[in-house]
C-alpha positions in Angstrom: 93.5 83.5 138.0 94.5 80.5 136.0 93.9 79.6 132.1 92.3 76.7 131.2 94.7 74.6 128.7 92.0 72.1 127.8 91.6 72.0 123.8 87.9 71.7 122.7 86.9 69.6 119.9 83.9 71.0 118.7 83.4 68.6 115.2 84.4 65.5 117.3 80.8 63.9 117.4 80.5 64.9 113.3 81.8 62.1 111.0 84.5 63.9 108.9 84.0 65.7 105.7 85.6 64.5 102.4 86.1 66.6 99.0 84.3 63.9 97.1 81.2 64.7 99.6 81.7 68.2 99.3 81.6 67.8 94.9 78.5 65.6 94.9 76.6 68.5 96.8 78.1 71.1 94.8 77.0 68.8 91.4 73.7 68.1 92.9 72.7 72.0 92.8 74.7 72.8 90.3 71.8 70.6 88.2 74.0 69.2 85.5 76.0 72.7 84.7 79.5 72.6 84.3 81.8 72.8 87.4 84.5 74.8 85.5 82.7 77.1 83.9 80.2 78.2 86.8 82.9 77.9 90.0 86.2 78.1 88.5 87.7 81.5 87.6 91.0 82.5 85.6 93.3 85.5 86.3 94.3 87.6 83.1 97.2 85.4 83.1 95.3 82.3 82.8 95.7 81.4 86.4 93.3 78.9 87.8 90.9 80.0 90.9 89.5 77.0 92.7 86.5 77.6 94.8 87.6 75.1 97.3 91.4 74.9 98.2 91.9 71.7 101.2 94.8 70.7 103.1 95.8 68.7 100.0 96.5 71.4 98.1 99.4 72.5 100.5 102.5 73.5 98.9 105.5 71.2 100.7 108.1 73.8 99.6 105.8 76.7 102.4 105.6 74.3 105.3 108.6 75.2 107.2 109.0 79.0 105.4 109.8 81.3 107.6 109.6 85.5 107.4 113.4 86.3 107.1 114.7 83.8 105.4 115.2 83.0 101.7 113.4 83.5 99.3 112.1 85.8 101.8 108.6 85.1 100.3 106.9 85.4 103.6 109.5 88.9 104.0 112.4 90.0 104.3 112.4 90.5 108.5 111.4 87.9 111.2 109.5 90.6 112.7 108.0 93.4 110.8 109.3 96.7 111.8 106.7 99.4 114.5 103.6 99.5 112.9 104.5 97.7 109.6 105.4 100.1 106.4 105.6 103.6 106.0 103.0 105.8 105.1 103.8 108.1 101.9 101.9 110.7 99.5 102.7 111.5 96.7 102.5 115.6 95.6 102.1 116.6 92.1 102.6 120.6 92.2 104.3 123.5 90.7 104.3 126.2 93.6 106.9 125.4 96.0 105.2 127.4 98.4 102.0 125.5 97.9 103.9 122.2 98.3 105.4 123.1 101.3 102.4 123.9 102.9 100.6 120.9 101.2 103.7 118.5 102.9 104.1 120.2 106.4 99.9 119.5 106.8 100.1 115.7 105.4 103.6 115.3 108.0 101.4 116.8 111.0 98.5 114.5 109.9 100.3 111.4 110.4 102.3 110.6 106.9 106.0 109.4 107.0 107.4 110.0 103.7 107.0 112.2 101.2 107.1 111.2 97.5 107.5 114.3 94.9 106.6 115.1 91.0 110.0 116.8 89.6 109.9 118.6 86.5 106.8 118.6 83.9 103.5 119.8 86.2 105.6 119.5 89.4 108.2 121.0 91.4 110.7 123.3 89.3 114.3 121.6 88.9 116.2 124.0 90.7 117.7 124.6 94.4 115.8 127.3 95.2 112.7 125.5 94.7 113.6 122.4 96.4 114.5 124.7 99.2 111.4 126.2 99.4 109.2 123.3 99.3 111.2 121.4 101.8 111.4 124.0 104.6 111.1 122.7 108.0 110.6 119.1 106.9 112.8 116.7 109.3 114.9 115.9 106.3 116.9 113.6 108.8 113.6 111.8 109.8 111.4 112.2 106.8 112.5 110.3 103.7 111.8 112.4 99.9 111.6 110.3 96.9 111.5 111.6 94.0 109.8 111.0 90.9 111.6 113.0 87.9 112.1 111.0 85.0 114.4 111.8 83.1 115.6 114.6 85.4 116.6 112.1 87.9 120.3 113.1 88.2 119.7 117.3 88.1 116.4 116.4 90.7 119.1 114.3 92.8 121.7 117.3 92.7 119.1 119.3 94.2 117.7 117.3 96.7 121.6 116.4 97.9 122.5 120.4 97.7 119.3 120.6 100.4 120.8 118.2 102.8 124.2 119.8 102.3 122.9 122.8 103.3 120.9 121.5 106.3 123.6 119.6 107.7 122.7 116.5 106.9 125.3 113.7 107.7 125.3 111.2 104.8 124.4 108.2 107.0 121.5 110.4 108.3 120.3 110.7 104.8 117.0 109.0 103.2 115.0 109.1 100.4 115.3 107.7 97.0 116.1 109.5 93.3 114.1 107.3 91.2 116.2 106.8 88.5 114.1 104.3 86.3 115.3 105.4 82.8 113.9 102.3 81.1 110.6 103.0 82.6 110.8 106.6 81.6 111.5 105.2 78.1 108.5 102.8 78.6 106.5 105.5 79.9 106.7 108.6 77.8 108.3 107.0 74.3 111.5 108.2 74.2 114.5 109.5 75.7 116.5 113.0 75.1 120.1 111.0 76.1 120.8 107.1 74.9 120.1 104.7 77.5 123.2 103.7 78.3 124.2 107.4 79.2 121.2 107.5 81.6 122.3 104.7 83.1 125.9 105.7 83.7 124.5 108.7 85.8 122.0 106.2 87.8 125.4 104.4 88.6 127.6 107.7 89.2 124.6 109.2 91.7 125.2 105.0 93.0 128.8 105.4 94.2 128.4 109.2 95.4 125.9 107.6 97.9 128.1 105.0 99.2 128.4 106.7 102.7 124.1 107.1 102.7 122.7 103.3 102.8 119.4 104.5 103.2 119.3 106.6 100.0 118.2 104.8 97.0 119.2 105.5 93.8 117.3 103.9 90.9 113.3 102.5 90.8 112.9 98.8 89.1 109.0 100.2 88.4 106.1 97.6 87.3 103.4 100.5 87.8 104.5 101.6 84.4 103.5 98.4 82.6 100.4 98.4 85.2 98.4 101.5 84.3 99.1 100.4 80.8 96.8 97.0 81.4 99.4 95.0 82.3 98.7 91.6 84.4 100.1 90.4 88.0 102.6 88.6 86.2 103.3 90.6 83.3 103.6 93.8 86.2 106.4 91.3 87.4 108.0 90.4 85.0 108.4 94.2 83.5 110.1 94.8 87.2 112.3 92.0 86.8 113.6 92.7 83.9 114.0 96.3 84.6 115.9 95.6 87.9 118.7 92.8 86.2 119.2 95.6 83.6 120.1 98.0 86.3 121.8 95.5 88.0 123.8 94.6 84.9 124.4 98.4 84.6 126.0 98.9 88.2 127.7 95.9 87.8 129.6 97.3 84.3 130.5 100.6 86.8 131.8 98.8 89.3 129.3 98.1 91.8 129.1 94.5 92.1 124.8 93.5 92.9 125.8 93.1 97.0 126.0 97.1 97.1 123.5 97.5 94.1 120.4 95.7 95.3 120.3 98.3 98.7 120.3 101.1 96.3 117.9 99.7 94.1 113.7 100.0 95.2 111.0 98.2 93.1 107.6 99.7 92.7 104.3 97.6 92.2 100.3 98.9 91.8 98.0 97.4 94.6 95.1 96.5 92.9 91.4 96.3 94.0 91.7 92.2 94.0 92.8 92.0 97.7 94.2 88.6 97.4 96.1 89.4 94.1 97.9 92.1 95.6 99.0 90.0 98.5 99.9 87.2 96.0 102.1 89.5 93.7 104.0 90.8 96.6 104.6 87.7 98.2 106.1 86.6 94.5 108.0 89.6 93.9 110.4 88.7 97.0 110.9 85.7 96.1 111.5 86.7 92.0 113.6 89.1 93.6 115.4 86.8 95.4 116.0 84.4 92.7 117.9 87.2 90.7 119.6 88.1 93.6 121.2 84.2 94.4 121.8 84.2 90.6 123.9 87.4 91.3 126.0 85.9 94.0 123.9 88.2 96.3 121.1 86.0 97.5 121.1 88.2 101.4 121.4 91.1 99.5 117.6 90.8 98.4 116.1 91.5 101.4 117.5 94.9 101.3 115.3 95.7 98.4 112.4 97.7 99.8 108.5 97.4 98.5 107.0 100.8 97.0 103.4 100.3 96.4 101.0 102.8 95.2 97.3 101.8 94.8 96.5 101.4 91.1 95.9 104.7 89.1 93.6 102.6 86.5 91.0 101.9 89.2 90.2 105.2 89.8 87.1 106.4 88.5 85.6 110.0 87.4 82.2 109.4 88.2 80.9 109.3 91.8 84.3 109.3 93.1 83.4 108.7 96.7 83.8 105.0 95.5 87.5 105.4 95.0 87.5 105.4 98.8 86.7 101.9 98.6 89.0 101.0 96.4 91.9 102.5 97.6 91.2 100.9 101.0 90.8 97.7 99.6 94.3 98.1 97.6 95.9 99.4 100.9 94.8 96.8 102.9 96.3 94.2 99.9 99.5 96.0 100.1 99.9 96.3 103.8 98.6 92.5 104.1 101.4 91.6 101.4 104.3 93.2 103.4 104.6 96.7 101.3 107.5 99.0 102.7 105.7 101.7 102.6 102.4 102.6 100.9 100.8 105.5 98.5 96.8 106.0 98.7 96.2 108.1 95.8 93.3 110.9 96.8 89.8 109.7 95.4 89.5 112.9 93.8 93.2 111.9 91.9 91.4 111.1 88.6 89.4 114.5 88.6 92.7 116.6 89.3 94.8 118.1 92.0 93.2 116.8 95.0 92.2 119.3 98.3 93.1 119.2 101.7 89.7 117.2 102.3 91.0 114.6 99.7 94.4 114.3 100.8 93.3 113.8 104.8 91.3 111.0 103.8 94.1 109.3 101.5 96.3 109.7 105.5 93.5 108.3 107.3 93.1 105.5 105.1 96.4 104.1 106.0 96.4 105.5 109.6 93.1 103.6 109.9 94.7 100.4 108.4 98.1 100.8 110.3 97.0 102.2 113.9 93.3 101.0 114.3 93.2 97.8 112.1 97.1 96.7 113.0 97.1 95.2 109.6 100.9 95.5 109.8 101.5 94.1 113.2 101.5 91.0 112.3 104.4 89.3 109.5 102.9 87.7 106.4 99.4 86.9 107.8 98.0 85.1 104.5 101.0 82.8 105.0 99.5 79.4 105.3 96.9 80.0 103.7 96.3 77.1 100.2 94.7 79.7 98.7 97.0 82.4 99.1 100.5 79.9 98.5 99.3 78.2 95.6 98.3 82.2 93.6 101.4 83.3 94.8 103.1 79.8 93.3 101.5 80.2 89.7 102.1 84.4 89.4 105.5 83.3 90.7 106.0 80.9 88.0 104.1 82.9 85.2 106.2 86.2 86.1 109.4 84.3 85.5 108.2 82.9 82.3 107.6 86.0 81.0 110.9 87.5 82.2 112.7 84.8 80.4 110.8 85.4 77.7 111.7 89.1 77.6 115.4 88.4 78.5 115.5 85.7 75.5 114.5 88.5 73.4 117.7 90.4 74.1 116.2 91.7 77.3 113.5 94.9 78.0 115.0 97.3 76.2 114.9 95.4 73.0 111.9 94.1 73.8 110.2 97.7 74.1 112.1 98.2 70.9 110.9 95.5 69.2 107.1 96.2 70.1 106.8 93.1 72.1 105.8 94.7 75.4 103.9 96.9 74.3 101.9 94.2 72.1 101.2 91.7 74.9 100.1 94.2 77.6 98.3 95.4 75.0 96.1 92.3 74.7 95.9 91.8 78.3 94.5 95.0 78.8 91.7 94.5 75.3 90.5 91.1 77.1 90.0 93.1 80.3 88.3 95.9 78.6 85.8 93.4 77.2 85.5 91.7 80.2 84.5 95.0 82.0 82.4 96.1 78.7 80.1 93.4 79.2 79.7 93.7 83.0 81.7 90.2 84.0 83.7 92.6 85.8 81.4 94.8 87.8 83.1 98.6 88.8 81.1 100.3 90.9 79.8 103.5 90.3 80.8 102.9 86.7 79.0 100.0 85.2 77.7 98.5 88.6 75.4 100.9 90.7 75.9 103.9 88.8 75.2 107.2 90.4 73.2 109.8 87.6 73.2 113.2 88.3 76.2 116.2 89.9 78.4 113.6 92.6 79.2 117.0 94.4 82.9 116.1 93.8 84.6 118.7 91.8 88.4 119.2 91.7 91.3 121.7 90.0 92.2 120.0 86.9 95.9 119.0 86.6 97.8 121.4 84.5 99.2 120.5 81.4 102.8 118.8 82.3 105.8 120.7 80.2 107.0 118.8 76.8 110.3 117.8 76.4 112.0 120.7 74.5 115.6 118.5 73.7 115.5 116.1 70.8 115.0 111.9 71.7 118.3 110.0 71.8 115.8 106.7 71.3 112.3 106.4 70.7 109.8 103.6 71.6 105.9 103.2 71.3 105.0 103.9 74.8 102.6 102.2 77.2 99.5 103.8 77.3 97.9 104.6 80.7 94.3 104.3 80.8 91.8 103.7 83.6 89.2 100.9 83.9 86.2 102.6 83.5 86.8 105.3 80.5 84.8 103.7 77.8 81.4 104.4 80.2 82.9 107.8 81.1 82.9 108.0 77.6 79.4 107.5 77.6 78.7 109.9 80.4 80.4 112.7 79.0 78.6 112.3 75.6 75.6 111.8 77.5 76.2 115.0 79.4 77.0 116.9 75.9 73.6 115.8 74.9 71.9 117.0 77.7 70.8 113.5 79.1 68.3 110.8 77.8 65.3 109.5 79.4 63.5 105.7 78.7 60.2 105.0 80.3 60.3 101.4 82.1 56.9 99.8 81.5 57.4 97.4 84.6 54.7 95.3 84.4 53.0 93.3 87.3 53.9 93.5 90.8 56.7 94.6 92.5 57.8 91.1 93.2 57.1 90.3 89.4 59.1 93.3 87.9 61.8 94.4 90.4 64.8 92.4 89.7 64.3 93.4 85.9 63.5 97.1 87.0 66.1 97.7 89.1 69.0 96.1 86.4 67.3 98.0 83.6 67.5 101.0 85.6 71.8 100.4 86.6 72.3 99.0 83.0 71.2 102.3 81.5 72.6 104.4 83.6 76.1 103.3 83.2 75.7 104.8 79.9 73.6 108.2 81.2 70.4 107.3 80.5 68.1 108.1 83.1 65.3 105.6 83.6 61.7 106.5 84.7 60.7 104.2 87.4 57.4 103.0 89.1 56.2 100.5 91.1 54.4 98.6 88.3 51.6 98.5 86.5 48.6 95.8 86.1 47.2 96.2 82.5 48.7 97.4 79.5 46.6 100.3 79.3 47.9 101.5 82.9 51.4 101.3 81.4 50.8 103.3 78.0 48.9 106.1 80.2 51.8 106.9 82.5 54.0 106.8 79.2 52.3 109.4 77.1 52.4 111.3 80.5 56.0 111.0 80.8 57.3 113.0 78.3 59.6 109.9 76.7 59.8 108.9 73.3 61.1 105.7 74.3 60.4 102.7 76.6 61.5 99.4 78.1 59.5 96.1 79.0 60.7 94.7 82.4 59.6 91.7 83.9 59.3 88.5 84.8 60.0 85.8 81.7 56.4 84.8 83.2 54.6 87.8 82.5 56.4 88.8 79.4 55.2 85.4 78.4 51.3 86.8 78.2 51.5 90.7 78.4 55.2 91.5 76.6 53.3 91.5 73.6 50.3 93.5 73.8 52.4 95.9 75.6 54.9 96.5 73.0 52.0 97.0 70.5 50.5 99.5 72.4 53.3 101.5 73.5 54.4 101.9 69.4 50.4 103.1 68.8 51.1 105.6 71.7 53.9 106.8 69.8 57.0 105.1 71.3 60.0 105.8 68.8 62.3 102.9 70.0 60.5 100.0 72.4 63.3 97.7 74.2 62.3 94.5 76.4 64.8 93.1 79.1 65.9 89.8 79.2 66.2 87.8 76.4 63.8 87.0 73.9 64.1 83.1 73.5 61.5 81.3 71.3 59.5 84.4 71.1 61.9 86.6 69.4 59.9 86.9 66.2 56.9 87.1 67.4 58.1 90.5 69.9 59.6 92.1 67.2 56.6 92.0 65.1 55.0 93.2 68.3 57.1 96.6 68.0 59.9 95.4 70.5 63.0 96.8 68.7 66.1 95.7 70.8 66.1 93.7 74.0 68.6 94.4 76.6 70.3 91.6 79.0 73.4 90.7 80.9 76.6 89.8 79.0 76.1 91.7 75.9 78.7 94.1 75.0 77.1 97.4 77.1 79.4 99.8 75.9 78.4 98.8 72.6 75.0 99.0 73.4 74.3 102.0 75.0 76.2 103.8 72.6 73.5 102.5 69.7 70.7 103.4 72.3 71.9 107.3 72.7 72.6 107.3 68.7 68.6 106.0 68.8 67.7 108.4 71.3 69.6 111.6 69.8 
């Protein structure tokens, strides 16, 4: 058998295509509208999206980049590594004995690593407990990170006492401490020791390690400024700065940043914007790199390992089965960035402690994306890609900006002190709210195809994590974690309290007439609990005020086409008020015949890109 090497031209007989060609068409049915506004898009950090990216647009500086080689943009290895990054969960639980079963079933199902809450609502701080929890895990093969805030050095103690009294060589050792004491700070507000104290430890627990290269000491974490709003770049820049201050730190102990870096792991969110994610971790490398070379320890970067956890602020409490999608879009973002290794949160995370059905489907997500998709087979696959360089160029850029910024400022610890962090995450995080408030951002299952009625999810809430009993050394405003879709869980919940609420949609016409309107109407008040009672239409007026008095509702909604609200939206309104509708609302807008509907009876007119949170929250005050 031979292969053909013959190269087919399959556009050969078709003249060739030009931009300008391509803009006339898009101009011609775009009908006079503006280009920028309808087809170009802007990240929360003002980043331009294009809809077209050509061969023009190629970055000269990513022609000849290579995976391996500095800035290590395209990663840190010529060839990724088995199947590509490991796959980690993360346990949040205060029965060793329960965690230990909870860890021995995710290891048999396929996970890697194992990634534990210490201290507050997790596992005790003691030996006993650690022994417990960690009995008959590989601790030779299986990596533990821990998560312990500002018990990173008494967590680390006991972790290290386990593998002393397993046997563990030191070089056999691997896991990491997650000493981030400026995220702690960021985190929870204050600290019970002054930083600098915490620090020192970080740096002690760094030279005790020496002999263990694969045990990482401290966590540069962006997450932190992430699940407080934070954008791509501002995520980055929060790590950077983190990660020189640590490095600064070692190097004042002694450890110049050749032996630092290796100890040192950075955590970032994957997000549900798929090619975000895999911009932002292309970026990171090379940010990470450019401290590095700065440091005298350019190579050294490529030691730094990836940690990426899909967002916690895109999970949602209401028909949770839709965090599945999420977290599988955020996986396949990290895994398609080159992540390390990866944590899918369990869609039930947002609810409380998830079950053994929620944690196997977190595994399978990865295993799925790893074993059946090969998504890490190959090294940097957006590589190339004009789209893809060009984000990763600008958050690149942007990130920096921002770090110097912060570093200008004295660096993040003064800049947490000062407010300034807090402030501008802050902002970022109001214009997304407003974005997703007004439905420019759709969520589904939370302002975009909401689900009314019991989801059949239902999960153990999360017990109430331990207060710090010591008083704070140092004391910041902290960041302050929220999720994307808590102003209509808001709206749920009160909703719920209430006992629901019910609108009658007079759709008027025939299906084709009414359904577009019908079928918004009916999502749009959902989002905020408010069942709507549907049909498939009626004819006459008279139909439509018979099936309301029949209904049981006190209030109603037009919906149709602008063409038949023209001649019936009217009459309608005035006969649902004589049949003793209490509030009468009308989709779409009212245009020139705004007075003239209100007259009519129409009280409030519902339609895209009004402030819905807003909105619904005056219709259940109405409705009450």
């Amino acid at each position: 058998m031979t292969t053909s090497t013959t190269e087919l031209h399959l556009a050969e007989d078709f003249p060739a295509a030009s931009t300008e060609q391509w803009r006339g068409l898009v101009d011609k049915a775009l009908k006079g509208a503006d280009f920028e506004k309808r087809l170009v898009t802007r990240t929360a950090d003002g980043i331009k999206i294009n809809p077209l990216y050509t061969r023009g647009d190629a970055l000269q500086s990513t022609v000849n980049a290579l995976p391996g080689s500095a800035p290590f943009t395209r990663g840190t290895r010529p060839v990724r590594d088995g199947l590509g990054w490991d796959i980690r969960t993360f346990h949040i639980e205060a029965d060793p004995k329960a965690l230990n079963a909870e860890i021995l079933e995710d290891l048999v199902g396929g996970v890697t690593s194992i990634g534990l809450q210490v201290g507050g609502n997790g596992l005790p701080l003691s030996k006993e407990a650690f022994a417990i929890a960690l009995n008959e895990v590989l601790l030779d093969v299986c990596p533990i990170v821990l998560v312990a805030q500002e018990n990173f050095f008494d967590a680390a103690l006991a972790l290290s006492a386990e593998w002393d009294a397993r046997g563990i060589k030191a070089a056999d050792r691997q896991g990491s401490f997650g000493a981030d004491p400026l995220g702690t700070l960021a985190m929870t507000g204050r600290l019970s020791e002054p930083v600098e104290t915490a620090l020192a430890r970080a740096v002690a627990l760094m030279n005790a390690t020496e002999a263990s290269p694969r045990v990482q000491v401290m966590t540069a974490d962006g997450v932190v400024a992430h699940v407080a709003g934070a954008s791509e770049a501002q995520e980055l820049a929060f790590m950077l700065s983190a990660l020189v201050a640590y490095l600064r730190a070692a190097e004042q102990g002694g450890i110049p940043p050749t032996k630092a870096l290796p100890k040192i792991n950075v955590a970032l969110a994957a997000d549900i914007d798929e090619f975000a994610t895999i911009a932002k971790l292309r970026a990171a490398r090379r940010l990470i790199w450019r401290v590095a070379d700065a440091s005298g320890a350019g190579d050294a970067a490529s030691a730094v390992q990836l940690n990426c956890p899909t967002s916690y602020r895109i999970m949602a409490k209401r028909d949770p089965w839709t965090n599945i999608l999420r977290t599988t879009i955020a996986c396949a973002g990290a895994a398609l960035g080159g992540a390390d290794a990866i944590v899918v949160l369990p869609f039930t995370f947002a609810l409380g402690k998830p079950d053994a059905f929620a944690r196997r489907v977190a595994r399978n997500i990865q295993i799925v994306c790893q074993e059946e998709s090969n998504l890490g087979r190959v090294n940097d696959p957006a590589g190339g890609s004009w789209y893809v360089e060009n984000l990763t160029e600008d958050i690149a850029k942007k990130a920096w900006e921002i770090f110097q910024d912060i570093e200008a400022r004295g660096g993040l610890l003064a800049s947490l002190q000062s407010g300034y962090i807090q402030e501008t995450i802050a902002a970022t995080a109001e214009a997304r709210a407003k974005s997703i408030a007004t439905v420019r951002q759709e969520l589904t299952g939370v302002n975009a195809f909401p689900l009314l009625g019991d989801d059949g999810v239902h999960a153990e809430p999360w017990s109430a994590p331990s207060q710090p009993t010591a008083k704070a050394a140092i004391e910041v405003a902290p960041l302050k974690p929220h999720r994307l879709g808590e102003a209509f869980e808001a709206l749920r919940d009160a909703a719920d309290a209430h006992g629901g609420y019910k609108v009658f949609l007079a759709s008027m016409g025939e299906i084709v007439d009414h359904n577009v309107r019908t079928t918004w109407t009916k999502n749009y008040l959902a989002a905020g609990g408010i069942s709507a009672l549907v049909s498939d239409g009626y004819k006459t007026p008279e139909d439509a005020v018979e099936a309301f008095r029949k209904s049981g509702a006190d209030a109603a909604c037009i919906c149709s086409s602008d063409a038949v609200n023209a001649t019936l939206a009217e009459t309608v309104a005035k006969a649902l008020k004589a049949a003793g509708a209490k509030f009468v609302l009308m989709a779409g807008r009212p245009g020139e015949k705004e007075s003239a509907l209100k007259s009519a009876g129409v009280d409030q007119f519902l339609f895209a890109g009004a402030d819905a949170v807003a909105t619904l929250k005056g219709l259940q005050q109405k409705l009450a």
